[in-house]
N, C-alpha and C positions, 0 to 999 in steps of 0.2 A: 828597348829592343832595337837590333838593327838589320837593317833589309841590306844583302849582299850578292855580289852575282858570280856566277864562276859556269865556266865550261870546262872541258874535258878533252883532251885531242879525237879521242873516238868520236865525239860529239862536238863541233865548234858554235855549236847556237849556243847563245845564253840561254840560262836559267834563275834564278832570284832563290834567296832562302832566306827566313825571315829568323834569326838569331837570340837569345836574351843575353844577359850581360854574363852569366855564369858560361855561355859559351856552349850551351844546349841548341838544336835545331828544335824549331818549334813550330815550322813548317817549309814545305817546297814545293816550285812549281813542276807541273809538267806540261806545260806549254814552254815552247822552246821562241825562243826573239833573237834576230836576225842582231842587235847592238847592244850594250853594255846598259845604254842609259833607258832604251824600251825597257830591259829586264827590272832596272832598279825600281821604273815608275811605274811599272806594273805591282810589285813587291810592296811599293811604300803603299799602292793605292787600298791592296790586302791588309796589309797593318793596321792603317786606318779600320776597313770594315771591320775587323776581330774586336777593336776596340778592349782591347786587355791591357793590365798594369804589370810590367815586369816588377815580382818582387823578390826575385833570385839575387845572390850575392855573386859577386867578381870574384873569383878566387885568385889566390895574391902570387902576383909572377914571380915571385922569391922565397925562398926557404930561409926561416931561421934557425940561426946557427945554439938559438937557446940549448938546447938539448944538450949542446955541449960542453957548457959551460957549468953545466951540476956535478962534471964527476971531480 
């Protein structure tokens, strides 16, 4: 899993969200931090607590063109 931070222009505080590899949110904060790197280490420190094993798949940034090749 990955801890990520992102604001918003309506909103310029960070926020952290905690990610699996399939690219699912799997949680968010709503405590807002004043810098990029507070939000991360806030996030990573959550991760830790939850203590869970991503066991989701990456789904594959390309398509194959098999299909096509049958007719």
């Amino acid at each position: 899993m990955q801890v990520t931070a992102f604001s918003t222009p309506s909103c310029p505080e960070w926020r952290w969200r905690i990610v699996n590899y399939a690219g699912e949110v799997i949680e968010e904060s709503h405590d807002r931090f004043p810098t990029i790197s507070a939000a991360v280490a806030s996030g990573t420190k959550r991760l830790v607590q939850m203590n869970v094993v991503d066991r989701s798949m990456a789904q594959p940034t390309y398509r194959t063109t098999s299909h096509l090749r049958r007719r």
